[in-house]
C-alpha positions in Angstrom: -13.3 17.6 35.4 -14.9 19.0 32.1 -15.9 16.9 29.7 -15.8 18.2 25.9 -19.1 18.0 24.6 -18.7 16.5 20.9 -21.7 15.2 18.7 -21.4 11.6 20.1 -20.9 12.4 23.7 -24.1 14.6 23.3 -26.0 11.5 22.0 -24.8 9.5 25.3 -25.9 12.1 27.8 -29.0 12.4 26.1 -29.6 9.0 25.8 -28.4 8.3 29.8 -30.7 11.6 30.9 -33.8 9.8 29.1 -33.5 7.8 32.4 -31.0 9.5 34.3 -31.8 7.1 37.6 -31.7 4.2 35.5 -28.5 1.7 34.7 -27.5 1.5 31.1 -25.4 -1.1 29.2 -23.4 -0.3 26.1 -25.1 -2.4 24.0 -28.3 -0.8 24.9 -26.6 2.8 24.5 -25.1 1.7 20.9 -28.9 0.9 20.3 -30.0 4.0 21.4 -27.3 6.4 20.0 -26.3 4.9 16.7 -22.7 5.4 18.2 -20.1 2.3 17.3 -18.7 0.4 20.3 -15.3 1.9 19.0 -16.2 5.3 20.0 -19.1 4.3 22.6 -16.6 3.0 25.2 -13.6 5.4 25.5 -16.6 8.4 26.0 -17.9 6.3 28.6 -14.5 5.6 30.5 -14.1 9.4 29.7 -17.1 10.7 32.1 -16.5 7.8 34.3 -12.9 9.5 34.8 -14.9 12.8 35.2 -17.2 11.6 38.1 -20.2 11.9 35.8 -21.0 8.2 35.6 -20.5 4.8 37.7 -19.9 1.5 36.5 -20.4 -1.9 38.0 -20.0 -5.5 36.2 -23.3 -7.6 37.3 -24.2 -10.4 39.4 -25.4 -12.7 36.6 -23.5 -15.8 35.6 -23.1 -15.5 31.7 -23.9 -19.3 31.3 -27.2 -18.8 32.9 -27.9 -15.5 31.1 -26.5 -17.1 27.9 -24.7 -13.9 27.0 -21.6 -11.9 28.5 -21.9 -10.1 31.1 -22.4 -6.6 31.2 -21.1 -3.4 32.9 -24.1 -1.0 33.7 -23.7 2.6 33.9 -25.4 4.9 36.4 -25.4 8.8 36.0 -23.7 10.3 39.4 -26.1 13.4 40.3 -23.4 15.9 39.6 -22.8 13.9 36.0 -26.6 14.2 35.4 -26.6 18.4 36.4 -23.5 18.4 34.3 -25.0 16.6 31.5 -28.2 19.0 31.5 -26.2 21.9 31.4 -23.8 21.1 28.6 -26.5 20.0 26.4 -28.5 23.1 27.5 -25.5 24.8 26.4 -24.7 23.1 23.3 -28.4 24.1 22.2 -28.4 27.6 23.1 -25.0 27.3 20.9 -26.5 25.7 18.1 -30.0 27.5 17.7 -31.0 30.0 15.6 -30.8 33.8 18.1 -33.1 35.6 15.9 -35.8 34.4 14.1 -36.1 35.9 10.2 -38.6 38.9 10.7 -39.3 39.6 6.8 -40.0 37.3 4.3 -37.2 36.3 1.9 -36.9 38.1 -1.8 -39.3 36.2 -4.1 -37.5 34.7 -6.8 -37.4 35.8 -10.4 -39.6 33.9 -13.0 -38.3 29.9 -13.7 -35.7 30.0 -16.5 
């Protein structure tokens, strides 16, 4: 399944790729991304449903952590190929192909 890569869901897979081995929580990811739990969550169940990321509630009793539990997120290694790729795309997209080879016109005296 293809995941459309907006401006938010590019902010996730960077943020999950910074340690693609490593289990994220959304808290940590809203931290990280800037991104409101409002639109943080349904991209999240979105590349769960693509087989891009695992979930998985932890062991921790929230009266002994003395906060709720939380669901941690694992990059699958097909989500984290996926994810390099459609960033990698997304920047050849968004980069400049040719640099400027003059200089621009100078600009007339200040009025």
């Amino acid at each position: 399944m293809t995941v459309k890569m907006t401006v938010p869901v590019a902010k996730v897979l960077a943020a999950l790729l910074a340690d693609p081995a490593g289990e994220h929580y959304g808290l940590q990811l809203m931290q990280q991304t800037g991104i409101a739990s409002g639109t943080l969550y349904p991209i999240l169940t979105r590349l769960q449903n693509a087989g891009w990321l695992t979930a998985r509630w932890e062991d921790e009793d929230p009266s002994d952590a003395g906060r709720p539990v939380r669901r941690y997120y694992q990059l699958t290694p097909e989500g984290a190929e996926a994810a390099r790729t459609g960033l990698a795309e997304l920047r050849a997209q968004t980069s400049i192909v040719a640099p400027m080879t003059e200089a621009p016109p100078a600009l007339g005296p200040a009025w």
